[in-house]
C-alpha positions, 0 to 999 in steps of 0.5 A, a space after each residue: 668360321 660362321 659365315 656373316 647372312 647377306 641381307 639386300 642392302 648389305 655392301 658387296 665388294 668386288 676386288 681382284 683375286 690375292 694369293 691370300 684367298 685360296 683357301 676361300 677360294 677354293 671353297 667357291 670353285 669346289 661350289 661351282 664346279 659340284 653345282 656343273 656335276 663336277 665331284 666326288 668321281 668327276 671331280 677336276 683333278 688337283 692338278 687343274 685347279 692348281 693350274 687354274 689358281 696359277 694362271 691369274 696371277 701369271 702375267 702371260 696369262 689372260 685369265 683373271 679372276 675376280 672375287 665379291 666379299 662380304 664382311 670379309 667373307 668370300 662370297 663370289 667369284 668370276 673368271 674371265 679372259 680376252 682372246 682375238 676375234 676375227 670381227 673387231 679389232 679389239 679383244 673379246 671378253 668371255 666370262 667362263 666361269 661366275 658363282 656365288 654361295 648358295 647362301 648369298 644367291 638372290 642379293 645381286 651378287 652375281 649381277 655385281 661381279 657382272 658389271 665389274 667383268 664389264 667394267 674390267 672388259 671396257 677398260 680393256 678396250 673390248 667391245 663384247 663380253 659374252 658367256 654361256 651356261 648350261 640350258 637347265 640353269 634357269 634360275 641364272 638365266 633370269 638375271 642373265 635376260 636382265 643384263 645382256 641378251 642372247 646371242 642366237 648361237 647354240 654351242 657344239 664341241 666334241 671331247 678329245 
């Protein structure tokens, strides 16, 4: 199948995750994970993205995901989650993982799935969503300047 262009002005909808998207979703996570150095050799295991898919559709679980489509064409995603803070009284929002096709960048897609993760976090009673990427995505961090501000922090974590 021939992805339809995105032209700006085009309608983007932004719905939650159905089990009938897997196969396009799949195409979008393989897209993110490669665009983070994660194929071929460091690719995730199976394994991972089947625990991964199961989580959003696991009421026990606070992962969610969301998907943008264009003409009936997946052509985004964002997953995010709600834990505990130790500095309000409702929950966080982080967004771990937003993408959109290479085809499809610079059409405010991404600022879309944006604002409904906010939209989706306020309703949820959180005060704050917050996220992070990697310090070379420049292109990213420029839309990411535009819709929320840096927090100061610098990330650490040790593999175990």
């Amino acid at each position: 199948m021939t992805a339809t262009p995105l032209v700006k002005g085009d309608p983007i909808h932004i719905r939650s995750l159905r089990k009938e998207d897997f196969a396009a979703w799949q195409v979008l996570w393989q897209g993110y994970n490669a665009f983070y150095g994660r194929h071929g050799e460091t690719a995730l295991a199976d394994e991972i993205t089947a625990m991964t898919w199961s989580r959003f559709f696991d009421a026990y679980e606070p992962v969610h995901a969301i998907v943008a489509e264009h003409a009936g064409q997946l052509i985004g995603l964002a997953h995010f989650l709600f834990h505990r803070s130790t500095t309000q009284i409702g929950p966080n929002c982080y967004m771990q993982d937003l993408f959109t096709a290479e085809s499809s960048r610079g059409r405010g897609v991404a600022r879309k799935l944006i604002e409904e993760v906010y939209a989706r976090a306020k309703t949820a009673g959180s005060g704050r969503v917050y996220w992070q990427t990697h310090e070379t995505n420049v292109t990213a961090m420029k839309l990411y300047d535009k819709v929320a501000e840096k927090s100061g922090f610098v990330v650490y974590r040790k593999l175990l």
